[in-house]
MDTraj code that builds the backbone (N, CA, C; nanometers):
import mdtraj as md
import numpy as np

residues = "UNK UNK UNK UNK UNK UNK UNK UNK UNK UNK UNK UNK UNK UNK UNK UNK UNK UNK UNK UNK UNK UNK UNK UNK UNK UNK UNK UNK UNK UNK UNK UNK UNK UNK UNK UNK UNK UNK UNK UNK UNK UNK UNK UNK UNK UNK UNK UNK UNK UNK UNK UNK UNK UNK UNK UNK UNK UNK UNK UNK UNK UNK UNK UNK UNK UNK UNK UNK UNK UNK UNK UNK UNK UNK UNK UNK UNK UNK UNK UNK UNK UNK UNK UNK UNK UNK UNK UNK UNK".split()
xyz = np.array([
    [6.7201, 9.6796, 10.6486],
    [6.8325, 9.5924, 10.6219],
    [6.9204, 9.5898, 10.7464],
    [6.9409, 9.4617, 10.7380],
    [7.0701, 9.4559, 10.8533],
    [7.1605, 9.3882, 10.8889],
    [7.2841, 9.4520, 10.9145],
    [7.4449, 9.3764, 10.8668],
    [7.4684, 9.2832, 11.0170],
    [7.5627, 9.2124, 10.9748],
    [7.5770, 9.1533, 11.0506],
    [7.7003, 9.1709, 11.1541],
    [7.7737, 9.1470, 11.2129],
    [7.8586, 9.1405, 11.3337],
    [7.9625, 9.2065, 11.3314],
    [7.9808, 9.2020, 11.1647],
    [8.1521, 9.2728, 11.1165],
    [8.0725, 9.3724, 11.0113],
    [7.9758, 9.4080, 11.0641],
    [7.8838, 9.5511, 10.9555],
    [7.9066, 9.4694, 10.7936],
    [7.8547, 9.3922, 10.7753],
    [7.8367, 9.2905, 10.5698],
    [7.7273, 9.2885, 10.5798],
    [7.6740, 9.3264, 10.4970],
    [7.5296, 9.2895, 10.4391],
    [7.4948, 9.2744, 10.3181],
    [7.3736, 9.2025, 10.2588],
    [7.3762, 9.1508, 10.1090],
    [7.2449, 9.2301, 10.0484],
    [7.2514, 9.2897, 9.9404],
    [7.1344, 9.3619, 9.8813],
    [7.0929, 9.2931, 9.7719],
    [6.9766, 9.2168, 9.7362],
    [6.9684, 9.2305, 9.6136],
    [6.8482, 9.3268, 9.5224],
    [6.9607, 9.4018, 9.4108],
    [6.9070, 9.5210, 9.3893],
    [6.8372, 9.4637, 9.2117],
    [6.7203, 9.4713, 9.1709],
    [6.6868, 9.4662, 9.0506],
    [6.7035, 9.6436, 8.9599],
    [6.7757, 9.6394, 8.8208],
    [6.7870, 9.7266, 8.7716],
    [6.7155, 9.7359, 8.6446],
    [6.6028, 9.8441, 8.6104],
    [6.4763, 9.8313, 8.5286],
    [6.5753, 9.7828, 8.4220],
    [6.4976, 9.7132, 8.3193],
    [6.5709, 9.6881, 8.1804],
    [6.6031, 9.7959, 8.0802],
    [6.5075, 9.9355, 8.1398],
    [6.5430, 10.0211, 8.0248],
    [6.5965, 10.1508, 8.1361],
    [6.7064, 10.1360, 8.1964],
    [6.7260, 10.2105, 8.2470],
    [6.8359, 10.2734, 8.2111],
    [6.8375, 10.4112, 8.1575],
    [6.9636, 10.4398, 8.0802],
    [7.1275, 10.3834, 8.1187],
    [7.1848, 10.3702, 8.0434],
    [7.3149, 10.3142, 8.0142],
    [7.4270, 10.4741, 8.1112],
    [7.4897, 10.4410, 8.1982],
    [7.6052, 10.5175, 8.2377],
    [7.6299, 10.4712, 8.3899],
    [7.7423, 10.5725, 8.4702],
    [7.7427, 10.5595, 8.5474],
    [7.6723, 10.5855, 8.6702],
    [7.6614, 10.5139, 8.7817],
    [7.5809, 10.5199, 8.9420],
    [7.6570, 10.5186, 9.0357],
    [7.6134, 10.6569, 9.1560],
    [7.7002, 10.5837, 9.2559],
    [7.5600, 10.5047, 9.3705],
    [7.6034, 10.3828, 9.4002],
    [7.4943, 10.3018, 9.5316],
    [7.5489, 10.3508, 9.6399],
    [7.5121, 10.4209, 9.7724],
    [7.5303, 10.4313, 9.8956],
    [7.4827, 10.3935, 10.0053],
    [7.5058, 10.3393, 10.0966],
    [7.4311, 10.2970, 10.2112],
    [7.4813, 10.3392, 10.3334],
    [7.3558, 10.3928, 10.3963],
    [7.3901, 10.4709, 10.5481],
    [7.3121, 10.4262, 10.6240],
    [7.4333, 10.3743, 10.7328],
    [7.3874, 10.3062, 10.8478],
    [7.3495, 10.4333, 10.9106],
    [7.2676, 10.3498, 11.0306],
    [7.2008, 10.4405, 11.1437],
    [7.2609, 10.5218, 11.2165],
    [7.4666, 10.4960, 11.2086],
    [7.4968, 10.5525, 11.2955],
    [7.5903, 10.6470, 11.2129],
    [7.5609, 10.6554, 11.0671],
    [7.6153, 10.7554, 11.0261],
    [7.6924, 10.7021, 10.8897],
    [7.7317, 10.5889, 10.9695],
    [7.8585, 10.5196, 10.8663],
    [7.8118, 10.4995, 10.7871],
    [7.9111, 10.5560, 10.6553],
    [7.8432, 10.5279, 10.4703],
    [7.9070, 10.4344, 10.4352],
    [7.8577, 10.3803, 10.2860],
    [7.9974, 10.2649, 10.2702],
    [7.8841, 10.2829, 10.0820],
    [7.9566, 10.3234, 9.9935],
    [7.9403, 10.3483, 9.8889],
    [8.0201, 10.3127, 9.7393],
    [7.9700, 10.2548, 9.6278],
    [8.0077, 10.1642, 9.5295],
    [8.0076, 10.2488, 9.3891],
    [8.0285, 10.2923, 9.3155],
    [7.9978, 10.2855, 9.2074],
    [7.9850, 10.1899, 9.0830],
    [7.8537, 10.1980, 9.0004],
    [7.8598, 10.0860, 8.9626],
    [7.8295, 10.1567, 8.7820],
    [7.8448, 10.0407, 8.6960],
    [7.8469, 10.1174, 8.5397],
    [7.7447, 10.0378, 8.4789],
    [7.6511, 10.0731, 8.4370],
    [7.5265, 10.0058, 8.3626],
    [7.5503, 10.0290, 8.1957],
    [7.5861, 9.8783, 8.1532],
    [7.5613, 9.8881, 7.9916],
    [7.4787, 9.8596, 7.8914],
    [7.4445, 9.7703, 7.8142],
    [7.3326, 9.7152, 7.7169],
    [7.3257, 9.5848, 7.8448],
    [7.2092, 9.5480, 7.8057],
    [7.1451, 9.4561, 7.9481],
    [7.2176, 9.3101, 7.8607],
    [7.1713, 9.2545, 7.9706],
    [7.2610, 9.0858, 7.9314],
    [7.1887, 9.0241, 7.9744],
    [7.1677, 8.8845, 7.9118],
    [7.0979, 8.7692, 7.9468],
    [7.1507, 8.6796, 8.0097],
    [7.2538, 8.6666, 8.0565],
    [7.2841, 8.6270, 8.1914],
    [7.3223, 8.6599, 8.2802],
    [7.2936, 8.6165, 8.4652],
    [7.2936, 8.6704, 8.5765],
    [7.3910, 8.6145, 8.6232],
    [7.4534, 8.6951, 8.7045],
    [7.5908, 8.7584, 8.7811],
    [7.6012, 8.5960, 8.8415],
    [7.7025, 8.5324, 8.8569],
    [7.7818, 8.4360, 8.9370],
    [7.8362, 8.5377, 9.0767],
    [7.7563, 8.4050, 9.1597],
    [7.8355, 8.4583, 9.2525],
    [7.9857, 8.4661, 9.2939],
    [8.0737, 8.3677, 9.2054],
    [8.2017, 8.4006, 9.2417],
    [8.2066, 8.5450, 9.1435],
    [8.1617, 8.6064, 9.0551],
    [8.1841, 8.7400, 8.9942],
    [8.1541, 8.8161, 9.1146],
    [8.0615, 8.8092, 9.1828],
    [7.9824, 8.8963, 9.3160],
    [8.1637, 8.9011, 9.4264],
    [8.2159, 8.8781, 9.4528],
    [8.2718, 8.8669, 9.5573],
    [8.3702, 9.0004, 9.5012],
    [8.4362, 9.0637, 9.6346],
    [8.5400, 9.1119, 9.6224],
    [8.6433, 9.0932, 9.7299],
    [8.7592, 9.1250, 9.6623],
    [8.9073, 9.0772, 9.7072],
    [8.9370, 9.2254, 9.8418],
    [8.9370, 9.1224, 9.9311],
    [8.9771, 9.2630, 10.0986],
    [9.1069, 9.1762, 10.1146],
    [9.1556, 9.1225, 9.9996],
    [9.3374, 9.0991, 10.0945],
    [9.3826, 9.2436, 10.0891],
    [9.4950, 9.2106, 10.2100],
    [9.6094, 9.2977, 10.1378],
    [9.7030, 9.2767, 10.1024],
    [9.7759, 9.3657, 10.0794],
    [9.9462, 9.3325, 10.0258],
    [10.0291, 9.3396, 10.1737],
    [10.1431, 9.3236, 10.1845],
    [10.2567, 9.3395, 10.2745],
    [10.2387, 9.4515, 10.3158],
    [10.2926, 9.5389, 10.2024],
    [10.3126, 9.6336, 10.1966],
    [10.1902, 9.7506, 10.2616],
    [10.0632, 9.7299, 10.2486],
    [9.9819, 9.7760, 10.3004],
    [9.9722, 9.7463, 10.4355],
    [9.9748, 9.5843, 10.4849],
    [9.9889, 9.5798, 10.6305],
    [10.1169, 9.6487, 10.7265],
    [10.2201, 9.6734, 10.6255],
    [10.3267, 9.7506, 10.7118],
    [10.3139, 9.8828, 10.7114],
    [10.2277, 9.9846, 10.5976],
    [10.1491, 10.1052, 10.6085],
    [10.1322, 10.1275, 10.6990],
    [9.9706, 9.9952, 10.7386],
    [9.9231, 10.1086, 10.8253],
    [9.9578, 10.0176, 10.9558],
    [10.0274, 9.9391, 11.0072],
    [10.1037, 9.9096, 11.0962],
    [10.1889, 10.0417, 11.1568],
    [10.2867, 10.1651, 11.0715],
    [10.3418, 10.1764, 11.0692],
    [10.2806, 10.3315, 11.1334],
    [10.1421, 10.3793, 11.0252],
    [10.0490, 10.4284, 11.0943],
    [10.0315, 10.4216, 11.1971],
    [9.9392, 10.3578, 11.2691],
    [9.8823, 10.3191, 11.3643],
    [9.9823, 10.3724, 11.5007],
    [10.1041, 10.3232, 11.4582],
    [10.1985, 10.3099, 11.5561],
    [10.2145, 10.4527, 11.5725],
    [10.2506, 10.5461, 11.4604],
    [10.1857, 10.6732, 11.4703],
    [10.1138, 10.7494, 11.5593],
    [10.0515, 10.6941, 11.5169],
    [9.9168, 10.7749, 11.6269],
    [9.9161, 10.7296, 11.7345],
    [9.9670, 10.6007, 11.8089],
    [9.9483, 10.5884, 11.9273],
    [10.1001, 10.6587, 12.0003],
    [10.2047, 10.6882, 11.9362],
    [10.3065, 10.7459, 11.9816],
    [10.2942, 10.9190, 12.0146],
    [10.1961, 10.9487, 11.9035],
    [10.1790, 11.0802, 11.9097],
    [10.0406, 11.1146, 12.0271],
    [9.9528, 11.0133, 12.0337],
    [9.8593, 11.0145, 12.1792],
    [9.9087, 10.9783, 12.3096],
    [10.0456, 10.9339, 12.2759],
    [10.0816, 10.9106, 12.4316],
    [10.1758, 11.0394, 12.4678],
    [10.2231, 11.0736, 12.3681],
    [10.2945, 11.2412, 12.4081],
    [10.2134, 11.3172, 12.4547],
    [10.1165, 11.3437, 12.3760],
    [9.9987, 11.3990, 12.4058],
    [9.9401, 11.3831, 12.5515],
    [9.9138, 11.2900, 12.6034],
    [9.8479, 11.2478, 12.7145],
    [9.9773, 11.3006, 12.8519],
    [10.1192, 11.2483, 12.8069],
    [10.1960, 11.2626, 12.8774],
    [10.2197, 11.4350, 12.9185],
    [10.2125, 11.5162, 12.8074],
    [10.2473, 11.6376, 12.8151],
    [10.1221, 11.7162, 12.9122],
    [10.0106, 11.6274, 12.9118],
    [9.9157, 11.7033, 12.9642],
    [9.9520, 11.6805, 13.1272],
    [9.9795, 11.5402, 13.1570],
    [10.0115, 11.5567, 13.3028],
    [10.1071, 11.6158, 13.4029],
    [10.1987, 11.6532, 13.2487],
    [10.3477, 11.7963, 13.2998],
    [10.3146, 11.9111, 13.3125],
])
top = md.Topology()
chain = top.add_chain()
for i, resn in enumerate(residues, 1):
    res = top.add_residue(resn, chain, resSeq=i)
    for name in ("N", "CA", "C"):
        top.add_atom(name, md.element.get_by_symbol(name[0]), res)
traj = md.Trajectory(xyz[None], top)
């Protein structure tokens, strides 16, 4: 399998019909280590197949999350430049 430019890739996974009912976790590990893992909940089977607008998921964020890790970020680059600075004193 293989993702594309921004690491997305599409699986399609068939699940036996009698495959007990509970929870799964799906994981996938790239070559270079990176995991990226789902859990998913299997119930009584259904006779109809998934829409793809059901398939999609929501990567907005809120404000509030972009000023997180904005706020982060800024973080760490304040605390790597002390860092860097203290080393050349």
């Amino acid at each position: 399998m293989q993702g594309d430019g921004e690491g997305n890739f599409k699986v399609n996974l068939t699940i036996p019909q009698d495959a007990p009912t509970g929870r799964y976790l799906l994981k996938a590990i790239g070559s270079s280590g990176t995991t990226a893992s789902v859990e998913v909940t299997i119930t009584a089977a259904s006779s109809q197949a998934p829409t793809p607008e059901a398939m999609k998921i929501n990567r907005t964020r809120s404000t509030g999350e972009w000023i997180g890790l904005i706020v982060f970020l800024s973080g760490v680059a304040f605390v790597g430049t002390l860092l860097a600075w203290s080393r050349k004193g």
